[in-house]
N, C-alpha and C positions, 0 to 999 in steps of 0.2 A: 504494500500500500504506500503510496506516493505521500498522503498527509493526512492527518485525520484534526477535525473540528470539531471542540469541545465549546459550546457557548459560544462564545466572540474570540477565541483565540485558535491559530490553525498552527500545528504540530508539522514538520516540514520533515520526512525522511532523511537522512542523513542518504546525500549525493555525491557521487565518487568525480574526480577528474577526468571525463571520456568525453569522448568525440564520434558521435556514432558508435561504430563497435570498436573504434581506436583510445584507448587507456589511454592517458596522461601517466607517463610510470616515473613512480620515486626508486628508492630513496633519495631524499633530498639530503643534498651534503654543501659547503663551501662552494663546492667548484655547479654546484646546477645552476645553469645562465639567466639571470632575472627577468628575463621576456617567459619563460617554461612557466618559472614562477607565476607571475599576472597571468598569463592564460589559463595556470591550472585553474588561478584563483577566480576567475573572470567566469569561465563554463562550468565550475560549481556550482555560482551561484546564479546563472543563467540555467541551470540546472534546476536547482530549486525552487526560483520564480515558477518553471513551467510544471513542476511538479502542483505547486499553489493556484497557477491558474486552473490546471486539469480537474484540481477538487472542487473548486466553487462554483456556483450558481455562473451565470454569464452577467456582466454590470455587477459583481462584489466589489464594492470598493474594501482597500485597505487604509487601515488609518495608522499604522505606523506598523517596522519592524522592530521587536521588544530583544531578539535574541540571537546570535548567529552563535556558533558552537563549531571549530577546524581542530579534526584530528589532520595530523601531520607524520607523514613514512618519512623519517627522516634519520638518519646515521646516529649512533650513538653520541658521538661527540657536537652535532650539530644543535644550536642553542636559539635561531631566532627565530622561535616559529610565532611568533607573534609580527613578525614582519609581512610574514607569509599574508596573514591572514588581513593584513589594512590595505591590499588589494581589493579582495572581497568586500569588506568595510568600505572603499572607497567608492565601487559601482552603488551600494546598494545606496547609499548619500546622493549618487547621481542619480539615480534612477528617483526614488522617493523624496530626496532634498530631507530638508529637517528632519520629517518621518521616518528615512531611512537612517537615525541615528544609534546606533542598539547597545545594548552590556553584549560581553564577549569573554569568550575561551578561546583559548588557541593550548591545542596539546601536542605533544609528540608522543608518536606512538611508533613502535617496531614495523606495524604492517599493514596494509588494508587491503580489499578486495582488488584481485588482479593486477596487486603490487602498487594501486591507485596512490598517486602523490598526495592525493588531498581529498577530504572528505568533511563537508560542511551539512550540518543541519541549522533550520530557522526556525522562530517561531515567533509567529505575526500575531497581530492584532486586528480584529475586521472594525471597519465604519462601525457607528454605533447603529446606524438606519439599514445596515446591511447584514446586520447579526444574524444568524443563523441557529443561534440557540433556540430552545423552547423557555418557556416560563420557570421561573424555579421554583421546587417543592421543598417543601419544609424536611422531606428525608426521602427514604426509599420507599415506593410503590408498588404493593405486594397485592397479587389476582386476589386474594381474600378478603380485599378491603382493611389489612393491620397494618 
């Protein structure tokens, strides 16, 4: 599943580095060339947008990005993976302006799907007028009426 919505907030799968069926492959170390970088970072998160679009209604607005989350394949000794990921942070600023301002992690991790350099998850927030929640109940809703 691409992304699941809970109330007003949309849960973004965590999206690998790929290009069609071509991987963006790490591990990222010193010597990987900073254009690698920004595109891995760039078609993650173009990645994710379409994942976001694919789940909502058609006309959802979003009212702001609240979270972006970059695991990072990267060399043991390799330390800026927070560098990596203000790529990402940078489109999504472009694309949404203020909105697209969000908190963040950036991890380094040993490995990811098909050696994937990068792997970001999001999690948005919808329009207040395009919420997709139902009404809230006071707790859980059981057939017997308890």
């Amino acid at each position: 599943m691409g992304a699941v919505v809970h109330d007003d907030v949309v849960y973004v799968s965590g999206q690998v580095s790929r290009v069609g069926d071509a991987i963006i492959a790490g591990p990222v170390s010193a010597d990987t060339r900073p254009d690698v970088l920004r595109h891995a970072a760039r078609t993650c998160v173009l990645r994710a947008l379409s994942a976001l679009v694919a789940t909502l209604p058609h006309a959802t607005a979003i009212d702001r990005i609240l979270f972006l989350r970059g695991f990072v394949n990267a060399v043991p000794d390799f330390a800026n993976h927070s560098q990596i990921l203000d790529h990402a942070s940078a489109l999504l600023h472009d694309i949404f302006d203020e909105s697209g301002r969000h908190a963040r992690s950036a991890l380094g991790v040993a490995s990811l799907p098909e050696n994937g350099l990068l792997e970001i998850e999001l999690v948005v927030a919808l329009a207040p007028r395009f919420r997709m929640g139902r009404p809230k109940r006071a707790g859980p809703r059981h057939e017997n009426g308890r």
